[in-house]
MARGU-617321 format. One record per residue: residue number from 1; x, y, z of N, C-alpha, C in turn. Coordinates in nm, 2 decimals, m for minus. Each point is the difference from the previous one (the first is absolute). Layout:
! MARGU-617321
<rec><n>NUM</n><n_x>X</n_x><n_y>Y</n_y><n_z>Z</n_z><ca_x>X</ca_x><ca_y>Y</ca_y><ca_z>Z</ca_z><c_x>X</c_x><c_y>Y</c_y><c_z>Z</c_z></rec>
...
***
This chain:
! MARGU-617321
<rec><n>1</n><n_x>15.51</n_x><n_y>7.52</n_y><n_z>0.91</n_z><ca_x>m0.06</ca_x><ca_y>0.13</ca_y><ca_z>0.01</ca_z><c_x>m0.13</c_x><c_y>0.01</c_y><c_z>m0.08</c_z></rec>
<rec><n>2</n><n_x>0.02</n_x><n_y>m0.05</n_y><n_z>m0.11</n_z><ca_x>m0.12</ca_x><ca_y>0.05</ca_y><ca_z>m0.12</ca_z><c_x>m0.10</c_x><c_y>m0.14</c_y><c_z>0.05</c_z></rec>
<rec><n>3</n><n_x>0.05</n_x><n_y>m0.09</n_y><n_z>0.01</n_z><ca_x>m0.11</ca_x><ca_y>m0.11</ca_y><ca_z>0.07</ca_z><c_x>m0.07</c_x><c_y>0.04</c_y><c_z>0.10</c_z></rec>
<rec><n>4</n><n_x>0.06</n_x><n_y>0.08</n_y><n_z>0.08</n_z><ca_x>m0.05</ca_x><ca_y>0.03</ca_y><ca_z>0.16</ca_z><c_x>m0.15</c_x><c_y>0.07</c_y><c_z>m0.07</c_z></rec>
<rec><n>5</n><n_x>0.01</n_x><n_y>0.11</n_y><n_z>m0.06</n_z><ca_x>m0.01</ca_x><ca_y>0.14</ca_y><ca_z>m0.06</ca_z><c_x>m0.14</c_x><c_y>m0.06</c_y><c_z>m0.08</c_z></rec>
<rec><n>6</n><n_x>0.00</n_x><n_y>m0.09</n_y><n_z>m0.05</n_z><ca_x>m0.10</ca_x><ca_y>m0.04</ca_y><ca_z>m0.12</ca_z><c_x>m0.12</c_x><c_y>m0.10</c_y><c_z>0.10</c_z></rec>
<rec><n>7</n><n_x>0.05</n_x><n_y>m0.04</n_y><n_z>0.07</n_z><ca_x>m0.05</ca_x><ca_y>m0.09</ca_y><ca_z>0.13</ca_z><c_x>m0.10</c_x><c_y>0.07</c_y><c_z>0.04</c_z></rec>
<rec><n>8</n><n_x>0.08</n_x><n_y>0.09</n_y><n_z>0.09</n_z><ca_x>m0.05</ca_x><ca_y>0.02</ca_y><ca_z>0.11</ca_z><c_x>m0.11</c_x><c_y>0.15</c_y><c_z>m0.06</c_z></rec>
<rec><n>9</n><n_x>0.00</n_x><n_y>0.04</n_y><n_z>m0.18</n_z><ca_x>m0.11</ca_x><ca_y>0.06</ca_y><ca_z>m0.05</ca_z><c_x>m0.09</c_x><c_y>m0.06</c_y><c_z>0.00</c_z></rec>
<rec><n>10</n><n_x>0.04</n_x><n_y>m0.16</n_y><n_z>m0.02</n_z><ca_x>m0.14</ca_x><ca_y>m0.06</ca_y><ca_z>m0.07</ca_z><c_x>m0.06</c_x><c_y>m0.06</c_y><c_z>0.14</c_z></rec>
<rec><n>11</n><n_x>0.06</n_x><n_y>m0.02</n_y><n_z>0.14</n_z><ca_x>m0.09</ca_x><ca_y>m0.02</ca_y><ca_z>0.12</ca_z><c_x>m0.03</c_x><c_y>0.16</c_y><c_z>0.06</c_z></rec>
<rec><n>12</n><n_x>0.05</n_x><n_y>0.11</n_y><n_z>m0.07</n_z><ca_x>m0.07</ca_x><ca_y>0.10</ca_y><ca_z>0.05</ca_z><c_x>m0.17</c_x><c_y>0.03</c_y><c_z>m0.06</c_z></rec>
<rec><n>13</n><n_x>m0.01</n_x><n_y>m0.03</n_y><n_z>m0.04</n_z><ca_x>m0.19</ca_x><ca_y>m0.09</ca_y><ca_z>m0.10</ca_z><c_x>m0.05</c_x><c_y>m0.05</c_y><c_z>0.11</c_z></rec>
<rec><n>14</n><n_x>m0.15</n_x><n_y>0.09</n_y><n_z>0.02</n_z><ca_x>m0.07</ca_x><ca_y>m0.08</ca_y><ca_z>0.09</ca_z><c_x>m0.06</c_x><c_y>m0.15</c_y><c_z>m0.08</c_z></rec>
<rec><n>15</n><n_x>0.00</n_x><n_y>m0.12</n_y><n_z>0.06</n_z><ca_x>m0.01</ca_x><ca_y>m0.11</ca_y><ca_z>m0.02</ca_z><c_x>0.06</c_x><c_y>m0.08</c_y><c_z>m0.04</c_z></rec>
<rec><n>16</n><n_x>0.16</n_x><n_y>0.05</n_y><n_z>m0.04</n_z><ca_x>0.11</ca_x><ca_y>m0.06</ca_y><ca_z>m0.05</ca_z><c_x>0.03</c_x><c_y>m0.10</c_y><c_z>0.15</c_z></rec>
<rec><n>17</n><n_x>0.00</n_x><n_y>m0.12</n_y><n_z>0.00</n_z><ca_x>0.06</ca_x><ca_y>m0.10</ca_y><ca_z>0.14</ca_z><c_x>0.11</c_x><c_y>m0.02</c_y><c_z>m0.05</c_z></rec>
<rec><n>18</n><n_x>0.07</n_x><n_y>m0.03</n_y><n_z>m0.13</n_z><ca_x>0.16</ca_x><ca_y>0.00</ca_y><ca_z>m0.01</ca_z><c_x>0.05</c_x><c_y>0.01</c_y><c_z>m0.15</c_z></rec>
<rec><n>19</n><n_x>0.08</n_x><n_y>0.03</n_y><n_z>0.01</n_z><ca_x>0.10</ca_x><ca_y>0.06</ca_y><ca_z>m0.15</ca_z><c_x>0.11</c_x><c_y>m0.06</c_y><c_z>0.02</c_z></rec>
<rec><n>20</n><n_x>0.07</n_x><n_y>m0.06</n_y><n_z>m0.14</n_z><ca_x>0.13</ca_x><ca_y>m0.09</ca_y><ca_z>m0.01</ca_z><c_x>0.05</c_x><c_y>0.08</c_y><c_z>m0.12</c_z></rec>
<rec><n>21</n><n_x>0.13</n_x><n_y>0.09</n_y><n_z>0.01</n_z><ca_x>0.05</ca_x><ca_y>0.02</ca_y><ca_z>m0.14</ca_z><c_x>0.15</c_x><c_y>m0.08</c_y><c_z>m0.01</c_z></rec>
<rec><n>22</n><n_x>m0.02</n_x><n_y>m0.06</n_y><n_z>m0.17</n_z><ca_x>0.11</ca_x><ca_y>m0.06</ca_y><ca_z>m0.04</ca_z><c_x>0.08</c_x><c_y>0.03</c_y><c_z>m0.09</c_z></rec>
<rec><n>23</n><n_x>0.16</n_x><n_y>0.06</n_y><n_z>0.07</n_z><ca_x>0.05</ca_x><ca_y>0.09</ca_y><ca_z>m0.10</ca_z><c_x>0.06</c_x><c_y>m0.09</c_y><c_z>m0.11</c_z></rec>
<rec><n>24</n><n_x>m0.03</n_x><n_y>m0.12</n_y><n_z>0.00</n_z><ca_x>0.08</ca_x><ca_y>m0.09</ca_y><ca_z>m0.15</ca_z><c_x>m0.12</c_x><c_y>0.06</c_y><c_z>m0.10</c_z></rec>
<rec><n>25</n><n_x>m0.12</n_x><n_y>m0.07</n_y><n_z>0.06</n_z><ca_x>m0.14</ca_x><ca_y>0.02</ca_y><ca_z>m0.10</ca_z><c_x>m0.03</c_x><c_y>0.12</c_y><c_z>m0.01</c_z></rec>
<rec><n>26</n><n_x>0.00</n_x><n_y>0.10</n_y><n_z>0.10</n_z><ca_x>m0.03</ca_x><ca_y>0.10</ca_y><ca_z>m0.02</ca_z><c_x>m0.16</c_x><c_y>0.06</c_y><c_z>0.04</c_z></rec>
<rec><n>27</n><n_x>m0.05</n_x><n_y>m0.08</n_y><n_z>0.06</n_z><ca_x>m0.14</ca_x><ca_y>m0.03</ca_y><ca_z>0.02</ca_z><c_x>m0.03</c_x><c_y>m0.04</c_y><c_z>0.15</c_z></rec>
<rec><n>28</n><n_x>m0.13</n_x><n_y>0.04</n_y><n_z>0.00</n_z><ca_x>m0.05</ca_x><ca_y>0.04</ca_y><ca_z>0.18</ca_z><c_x>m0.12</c_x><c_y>m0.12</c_y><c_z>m0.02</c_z></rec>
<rec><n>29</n><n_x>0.02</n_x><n_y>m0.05</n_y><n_z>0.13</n_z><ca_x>m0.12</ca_x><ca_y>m0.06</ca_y><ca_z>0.00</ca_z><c_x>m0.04</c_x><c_y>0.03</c_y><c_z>0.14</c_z></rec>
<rec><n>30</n><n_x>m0.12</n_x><n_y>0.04</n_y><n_z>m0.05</n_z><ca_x>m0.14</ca_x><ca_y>0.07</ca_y><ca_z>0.11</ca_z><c_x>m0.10</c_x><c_y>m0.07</c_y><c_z>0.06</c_z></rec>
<rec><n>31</n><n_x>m0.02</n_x><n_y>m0.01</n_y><n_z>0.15</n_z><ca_x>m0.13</ca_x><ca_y>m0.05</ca_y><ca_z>0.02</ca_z><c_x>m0.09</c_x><c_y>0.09</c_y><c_z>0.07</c_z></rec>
<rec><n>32</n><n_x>m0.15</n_x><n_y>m0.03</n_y><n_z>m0.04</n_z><ca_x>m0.07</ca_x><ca_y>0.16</ca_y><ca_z>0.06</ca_z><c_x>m0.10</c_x><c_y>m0.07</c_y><c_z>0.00</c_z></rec>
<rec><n>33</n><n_x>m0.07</n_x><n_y>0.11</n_y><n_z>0.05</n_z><ca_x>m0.14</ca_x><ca_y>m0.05</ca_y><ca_z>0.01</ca_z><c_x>m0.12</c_x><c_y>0.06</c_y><c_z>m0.13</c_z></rec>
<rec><n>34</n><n_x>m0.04</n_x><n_y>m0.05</n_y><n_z>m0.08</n_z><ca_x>m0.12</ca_x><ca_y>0.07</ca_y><ca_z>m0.11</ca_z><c_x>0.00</c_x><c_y>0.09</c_y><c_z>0.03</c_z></rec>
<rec><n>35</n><n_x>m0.11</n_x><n_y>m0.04</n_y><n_z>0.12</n_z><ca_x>m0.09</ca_x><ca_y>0.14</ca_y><ca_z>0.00</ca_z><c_x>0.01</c_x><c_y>0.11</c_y><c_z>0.11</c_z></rec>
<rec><n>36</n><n_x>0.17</n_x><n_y>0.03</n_y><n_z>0.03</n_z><ca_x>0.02</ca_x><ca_y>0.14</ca_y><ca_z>0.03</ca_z><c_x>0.09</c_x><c_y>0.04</c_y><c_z>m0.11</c_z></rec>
<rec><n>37</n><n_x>0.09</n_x><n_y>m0.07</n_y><n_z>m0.06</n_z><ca_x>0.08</ca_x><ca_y>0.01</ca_y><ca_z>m0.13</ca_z><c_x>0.02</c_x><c_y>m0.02</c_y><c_z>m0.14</c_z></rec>
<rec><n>38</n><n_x>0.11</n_x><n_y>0.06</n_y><n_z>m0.06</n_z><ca_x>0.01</ca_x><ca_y>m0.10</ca_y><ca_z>m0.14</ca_z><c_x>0.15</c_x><c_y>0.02</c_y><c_z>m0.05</c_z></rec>
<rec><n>39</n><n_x>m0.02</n_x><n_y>m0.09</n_y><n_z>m0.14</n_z><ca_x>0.17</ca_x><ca_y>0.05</ca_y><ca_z>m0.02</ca_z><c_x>0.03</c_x><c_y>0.16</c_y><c_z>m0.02</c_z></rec>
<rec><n>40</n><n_x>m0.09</n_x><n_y>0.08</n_y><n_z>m0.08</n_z><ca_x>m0.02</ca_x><ca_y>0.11</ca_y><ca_z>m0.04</ca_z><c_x>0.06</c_x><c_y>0.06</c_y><c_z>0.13</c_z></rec>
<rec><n>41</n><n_x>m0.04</n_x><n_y>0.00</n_y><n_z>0.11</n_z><ca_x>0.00</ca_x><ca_y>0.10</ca_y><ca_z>0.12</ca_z><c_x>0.11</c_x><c_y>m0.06</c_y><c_z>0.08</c_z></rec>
<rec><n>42</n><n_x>0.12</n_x><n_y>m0.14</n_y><n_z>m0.02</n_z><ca_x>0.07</ca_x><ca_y>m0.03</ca_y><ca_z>0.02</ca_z><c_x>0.14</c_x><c_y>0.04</c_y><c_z>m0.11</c_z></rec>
<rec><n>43</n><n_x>m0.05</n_x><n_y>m0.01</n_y><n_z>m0.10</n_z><ca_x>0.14</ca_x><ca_y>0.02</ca_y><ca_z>m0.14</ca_z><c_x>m0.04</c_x><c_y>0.22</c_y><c_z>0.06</c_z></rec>
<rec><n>44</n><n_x>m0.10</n_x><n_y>0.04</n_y><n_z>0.00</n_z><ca_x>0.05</ca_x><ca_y>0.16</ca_y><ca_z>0.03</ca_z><c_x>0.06</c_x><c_y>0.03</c_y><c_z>0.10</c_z></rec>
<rec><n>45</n><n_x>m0.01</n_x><n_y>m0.11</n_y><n_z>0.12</n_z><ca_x>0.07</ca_x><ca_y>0.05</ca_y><ca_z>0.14</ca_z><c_x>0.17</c_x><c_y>m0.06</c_y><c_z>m0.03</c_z></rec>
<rec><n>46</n><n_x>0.04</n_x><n_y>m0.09</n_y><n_z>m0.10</n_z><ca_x>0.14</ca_x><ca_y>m0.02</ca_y><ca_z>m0.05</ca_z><c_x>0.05</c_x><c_y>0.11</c_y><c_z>m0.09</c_z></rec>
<rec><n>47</n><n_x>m0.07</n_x><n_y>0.05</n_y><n_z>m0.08</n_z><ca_x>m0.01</ca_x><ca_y>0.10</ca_y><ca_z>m0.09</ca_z><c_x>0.05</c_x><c_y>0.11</c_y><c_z>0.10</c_z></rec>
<rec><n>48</n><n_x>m0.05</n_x><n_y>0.05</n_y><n_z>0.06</n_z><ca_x>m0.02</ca_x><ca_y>0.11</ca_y><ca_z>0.15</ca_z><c_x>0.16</c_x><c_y>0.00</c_y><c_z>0.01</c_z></rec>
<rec><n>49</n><n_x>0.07</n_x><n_y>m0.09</n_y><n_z>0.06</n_z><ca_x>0.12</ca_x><ca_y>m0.02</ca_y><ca_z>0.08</ca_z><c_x>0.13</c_x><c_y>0.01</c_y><c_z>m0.14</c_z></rec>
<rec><n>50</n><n_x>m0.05</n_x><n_y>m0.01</n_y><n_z>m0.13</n_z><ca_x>0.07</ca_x><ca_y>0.02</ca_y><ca_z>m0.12</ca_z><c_x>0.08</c_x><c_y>m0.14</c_y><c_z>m0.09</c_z></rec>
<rec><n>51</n><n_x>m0.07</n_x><n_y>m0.09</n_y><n_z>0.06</n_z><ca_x>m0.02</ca_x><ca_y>m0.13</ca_y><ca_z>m0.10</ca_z><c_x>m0.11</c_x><c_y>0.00</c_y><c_z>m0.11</c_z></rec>
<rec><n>52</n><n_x>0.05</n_x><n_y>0.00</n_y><n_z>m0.12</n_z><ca_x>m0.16</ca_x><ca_y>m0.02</ca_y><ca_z>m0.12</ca_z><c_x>m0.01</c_x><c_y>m0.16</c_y><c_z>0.06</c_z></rec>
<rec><n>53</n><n_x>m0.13</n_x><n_y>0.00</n_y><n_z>m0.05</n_z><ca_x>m0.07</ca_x><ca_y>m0.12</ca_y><ca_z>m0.01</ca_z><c_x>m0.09</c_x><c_y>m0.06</c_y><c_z>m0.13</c_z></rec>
<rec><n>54</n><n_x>m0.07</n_x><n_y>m0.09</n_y><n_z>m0.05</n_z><ca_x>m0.02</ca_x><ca_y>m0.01</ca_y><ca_z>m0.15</ca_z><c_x>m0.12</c_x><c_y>0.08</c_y><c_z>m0.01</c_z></rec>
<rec><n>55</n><n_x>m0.08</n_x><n_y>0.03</n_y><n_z>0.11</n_z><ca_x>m0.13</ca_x><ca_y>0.11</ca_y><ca_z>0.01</ca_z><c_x>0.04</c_x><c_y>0.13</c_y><c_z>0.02</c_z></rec>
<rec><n>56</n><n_x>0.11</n_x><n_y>0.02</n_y><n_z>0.06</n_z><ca_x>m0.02</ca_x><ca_y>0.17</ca_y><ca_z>0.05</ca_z><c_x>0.18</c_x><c_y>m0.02</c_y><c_z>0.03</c_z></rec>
<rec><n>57</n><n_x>0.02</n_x><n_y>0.16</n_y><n_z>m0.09</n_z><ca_x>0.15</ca_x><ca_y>0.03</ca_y><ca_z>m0.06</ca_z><c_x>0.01</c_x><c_y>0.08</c_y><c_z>0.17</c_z></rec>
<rec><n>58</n><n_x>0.10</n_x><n_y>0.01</n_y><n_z>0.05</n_z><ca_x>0.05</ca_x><ca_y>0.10</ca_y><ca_z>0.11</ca_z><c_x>0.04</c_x><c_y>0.15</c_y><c_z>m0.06</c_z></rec>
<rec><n>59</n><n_x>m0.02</n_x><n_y>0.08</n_y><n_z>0.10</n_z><ca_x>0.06</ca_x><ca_y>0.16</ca_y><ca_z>m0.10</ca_z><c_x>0.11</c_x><c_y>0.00</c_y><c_z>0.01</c_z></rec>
<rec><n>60</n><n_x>0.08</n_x><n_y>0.07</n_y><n_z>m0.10</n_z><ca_x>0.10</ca_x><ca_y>0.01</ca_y><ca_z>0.00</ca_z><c_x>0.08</c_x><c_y>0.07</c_y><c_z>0.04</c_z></rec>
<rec><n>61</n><n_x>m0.05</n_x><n_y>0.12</n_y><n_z>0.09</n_z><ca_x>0.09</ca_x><ca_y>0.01</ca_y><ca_z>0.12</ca_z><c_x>0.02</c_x><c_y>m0.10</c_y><c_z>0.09</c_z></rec>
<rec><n>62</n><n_x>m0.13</n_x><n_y>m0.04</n_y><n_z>0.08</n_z><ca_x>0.05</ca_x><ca_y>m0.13</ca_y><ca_z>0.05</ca_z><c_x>0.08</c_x><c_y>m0.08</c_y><c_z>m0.01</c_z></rec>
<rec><n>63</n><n_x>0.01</n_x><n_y>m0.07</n_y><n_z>m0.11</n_z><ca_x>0.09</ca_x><ca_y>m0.07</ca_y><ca_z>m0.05</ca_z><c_x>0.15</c_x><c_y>0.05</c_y><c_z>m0.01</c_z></rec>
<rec><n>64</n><n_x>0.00</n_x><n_y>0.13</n_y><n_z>m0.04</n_z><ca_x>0.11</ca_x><ca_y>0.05</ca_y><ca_z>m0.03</ca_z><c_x>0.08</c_x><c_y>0.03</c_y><c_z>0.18</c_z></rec>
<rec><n>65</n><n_x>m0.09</n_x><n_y>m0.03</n_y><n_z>0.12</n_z><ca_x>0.01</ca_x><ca_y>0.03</ca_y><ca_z>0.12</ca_z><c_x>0.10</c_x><c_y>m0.13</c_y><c_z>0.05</c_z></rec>
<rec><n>66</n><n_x>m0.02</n_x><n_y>m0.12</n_y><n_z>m0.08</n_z><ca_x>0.03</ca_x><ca_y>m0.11</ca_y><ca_z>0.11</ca_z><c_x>0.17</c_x><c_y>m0.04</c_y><c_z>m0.06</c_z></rec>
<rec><n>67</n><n_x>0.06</n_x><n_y>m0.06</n_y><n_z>0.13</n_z><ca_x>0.10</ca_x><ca_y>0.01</ca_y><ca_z>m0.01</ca_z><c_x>0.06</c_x><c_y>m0.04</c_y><c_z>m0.11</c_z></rec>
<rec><n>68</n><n_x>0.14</n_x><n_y>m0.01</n_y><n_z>m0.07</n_z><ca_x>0.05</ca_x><ca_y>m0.06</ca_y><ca_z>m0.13</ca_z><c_x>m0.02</c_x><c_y>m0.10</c_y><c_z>m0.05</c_z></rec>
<rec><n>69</n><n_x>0.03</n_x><n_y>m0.07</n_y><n_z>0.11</n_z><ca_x>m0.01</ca_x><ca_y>m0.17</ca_y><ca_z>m0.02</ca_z><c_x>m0.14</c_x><c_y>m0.05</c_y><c_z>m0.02</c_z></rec>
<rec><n>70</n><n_x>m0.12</n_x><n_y>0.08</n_y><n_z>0.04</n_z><ca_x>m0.10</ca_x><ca_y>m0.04</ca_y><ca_z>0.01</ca_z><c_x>m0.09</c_x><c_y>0.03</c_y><c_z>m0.19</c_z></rec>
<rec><n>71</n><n_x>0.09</n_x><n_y>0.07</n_y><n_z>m0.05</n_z><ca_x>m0.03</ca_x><ca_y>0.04</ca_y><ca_z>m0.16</ca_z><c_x>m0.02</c_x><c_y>m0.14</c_y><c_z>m0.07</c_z></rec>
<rec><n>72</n><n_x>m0.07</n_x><n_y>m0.01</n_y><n_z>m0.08</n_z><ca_x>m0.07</ca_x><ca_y>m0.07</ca_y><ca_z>m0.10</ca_z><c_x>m0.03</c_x><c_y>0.03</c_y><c_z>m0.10</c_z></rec>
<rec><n>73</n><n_x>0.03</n_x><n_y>m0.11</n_y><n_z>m0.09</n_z><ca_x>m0.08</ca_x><ca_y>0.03</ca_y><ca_z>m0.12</ca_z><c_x>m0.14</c_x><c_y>0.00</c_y><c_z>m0.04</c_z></rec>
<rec><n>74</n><n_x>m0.04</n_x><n_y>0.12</n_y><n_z>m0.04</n_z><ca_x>m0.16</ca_x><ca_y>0.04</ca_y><ca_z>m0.01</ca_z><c_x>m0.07</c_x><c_y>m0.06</c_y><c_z>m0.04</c_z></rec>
<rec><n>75</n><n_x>m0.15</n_x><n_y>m0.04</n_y><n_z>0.00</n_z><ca_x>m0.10</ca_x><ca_y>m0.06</ca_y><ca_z>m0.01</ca_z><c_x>m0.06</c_x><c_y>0.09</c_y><c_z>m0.14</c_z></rec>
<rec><n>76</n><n_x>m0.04</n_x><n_y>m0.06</n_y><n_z>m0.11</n_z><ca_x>m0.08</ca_x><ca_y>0.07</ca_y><ca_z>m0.10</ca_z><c_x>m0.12</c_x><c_y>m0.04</c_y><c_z>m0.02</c_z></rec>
<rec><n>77</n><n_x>m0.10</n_x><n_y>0.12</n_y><n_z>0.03</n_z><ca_x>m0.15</ca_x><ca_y>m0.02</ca_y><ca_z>0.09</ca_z><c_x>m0.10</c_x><c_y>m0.01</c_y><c_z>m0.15</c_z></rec>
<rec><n>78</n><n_x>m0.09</n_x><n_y>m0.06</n_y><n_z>0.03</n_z><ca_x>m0.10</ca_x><ca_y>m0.01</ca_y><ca_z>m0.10</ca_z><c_x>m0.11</c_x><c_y>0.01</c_y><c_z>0.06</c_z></rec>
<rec><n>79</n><n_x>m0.10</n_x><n_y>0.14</n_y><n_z>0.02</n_z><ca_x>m0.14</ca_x><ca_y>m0.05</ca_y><ca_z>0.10</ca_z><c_x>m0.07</c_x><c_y>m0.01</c_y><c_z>0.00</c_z></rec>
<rec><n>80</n><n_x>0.01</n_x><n_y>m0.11</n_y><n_z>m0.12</n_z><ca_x>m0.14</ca_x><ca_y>m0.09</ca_y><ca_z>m0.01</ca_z><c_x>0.02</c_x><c_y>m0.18</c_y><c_z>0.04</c_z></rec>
<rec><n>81</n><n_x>0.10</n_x><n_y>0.05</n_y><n_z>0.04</n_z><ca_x>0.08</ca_x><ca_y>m0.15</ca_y><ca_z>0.07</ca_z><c_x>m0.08</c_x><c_y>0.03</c_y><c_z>0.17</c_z></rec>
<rec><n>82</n><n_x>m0.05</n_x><n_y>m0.14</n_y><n_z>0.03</n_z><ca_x>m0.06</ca_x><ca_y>0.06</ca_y><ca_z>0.15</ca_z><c_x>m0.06</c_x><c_y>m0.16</c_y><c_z>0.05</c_z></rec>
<rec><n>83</n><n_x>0.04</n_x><n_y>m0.05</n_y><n_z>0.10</n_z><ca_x>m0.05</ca_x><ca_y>m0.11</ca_y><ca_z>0.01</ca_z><c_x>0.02</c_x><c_y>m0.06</c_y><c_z>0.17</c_z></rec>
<rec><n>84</n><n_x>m0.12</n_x><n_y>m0.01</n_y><n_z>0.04</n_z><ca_x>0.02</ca_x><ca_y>m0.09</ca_y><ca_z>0.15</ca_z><c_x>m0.02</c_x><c_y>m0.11</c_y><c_z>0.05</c_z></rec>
<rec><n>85</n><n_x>0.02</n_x><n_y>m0.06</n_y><n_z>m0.09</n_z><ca_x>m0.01</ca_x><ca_y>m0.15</ca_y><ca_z>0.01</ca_z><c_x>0.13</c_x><c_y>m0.07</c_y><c_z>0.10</c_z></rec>
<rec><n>86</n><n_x>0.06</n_x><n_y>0.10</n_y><n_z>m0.06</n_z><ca_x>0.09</ca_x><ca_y>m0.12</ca_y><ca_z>0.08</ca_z><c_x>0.10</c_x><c_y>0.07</c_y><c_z>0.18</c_z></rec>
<rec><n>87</n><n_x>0.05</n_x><n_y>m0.04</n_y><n_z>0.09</n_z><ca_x>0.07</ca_x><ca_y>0.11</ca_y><ca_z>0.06</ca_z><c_x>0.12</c_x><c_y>0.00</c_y><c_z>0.02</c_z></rec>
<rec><n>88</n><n_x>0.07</n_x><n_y>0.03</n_y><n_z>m0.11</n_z><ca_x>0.16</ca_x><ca_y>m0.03</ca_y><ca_z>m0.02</ca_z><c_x>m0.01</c_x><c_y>0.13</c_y><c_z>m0.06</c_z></rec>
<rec><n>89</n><n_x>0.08</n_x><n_y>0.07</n_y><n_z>0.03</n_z><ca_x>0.05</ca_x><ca_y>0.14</ca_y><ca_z>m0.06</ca_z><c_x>0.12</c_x><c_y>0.05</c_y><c_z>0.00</c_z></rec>
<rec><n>90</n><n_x>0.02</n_x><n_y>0.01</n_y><n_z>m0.16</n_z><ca_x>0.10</ca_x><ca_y>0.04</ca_y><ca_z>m0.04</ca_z><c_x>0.10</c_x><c_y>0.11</c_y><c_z>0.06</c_z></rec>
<rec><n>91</n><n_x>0.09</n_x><n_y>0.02</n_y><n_z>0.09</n_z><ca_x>0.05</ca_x><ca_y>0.12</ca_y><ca_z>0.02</ca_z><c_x>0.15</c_x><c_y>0.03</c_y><c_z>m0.02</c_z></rec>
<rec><n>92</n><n_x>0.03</n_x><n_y>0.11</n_y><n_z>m0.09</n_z><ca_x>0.12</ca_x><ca_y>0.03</ca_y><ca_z>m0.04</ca_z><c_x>0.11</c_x><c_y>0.03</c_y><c_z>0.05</c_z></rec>
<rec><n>93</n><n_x>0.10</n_x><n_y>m0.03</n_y><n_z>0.03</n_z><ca_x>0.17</ca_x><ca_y>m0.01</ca_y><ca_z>0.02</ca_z><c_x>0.11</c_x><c_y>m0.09</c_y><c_z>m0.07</c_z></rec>
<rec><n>94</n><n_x>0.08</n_x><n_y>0.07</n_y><n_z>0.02</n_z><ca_x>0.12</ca_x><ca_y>m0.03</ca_y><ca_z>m0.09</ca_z><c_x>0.07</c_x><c_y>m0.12</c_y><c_z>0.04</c_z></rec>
<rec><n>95</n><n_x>0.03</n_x><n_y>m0.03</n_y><n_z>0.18</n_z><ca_x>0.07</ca_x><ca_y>m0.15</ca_y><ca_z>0.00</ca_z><c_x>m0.13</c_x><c_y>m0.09</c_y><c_z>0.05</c_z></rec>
***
């Protein structure tokens, strides 16, 4: 469920062509295109659906919305941490 969920935020991004999340790692890997997208505008559309990500925390109603199993241990945000180098992004759940 939370795979489907974190997916199918990060291909809801114009220029996202595909999203892989892996719930051992914990981590999405994204392919897009530059120059309609970025990680920024992908990690907020995960964020959106109530997954943090290492750029952008989800609200906490949100979060507080998704089913039990889908709870995680929280992400502690620093934001001056910020980087697009790379497109693997971090996104949070518990199994």
């Amino acid at each position: 469920m939370c795979k489907t969920r974190i997916e199918n935020a990060a291909k809801s991004v114009n220029g996202v062509t595909a999203a892989d999340w892996n719930k051992d790692t914990k981590m999405i890997e994204v392919s897009f295109d530059a120059a309609e997208t970025n990680i920024q505008k992908v990690s907020e559309a995960i964020a959106n659906v109530g997954h943090d990500t290492e750029l952008v925390k989800a609200d906490d109603e949100t979060y507080a919305g998704l089913p039990g199993c889908c709870h995680y241990e929280r992400l502690a945000y620093d934001s001056s941490t910020s980087s697009e180098s790379a497109h693997d992004i971090h996104a949070g759940h518990m199994h």
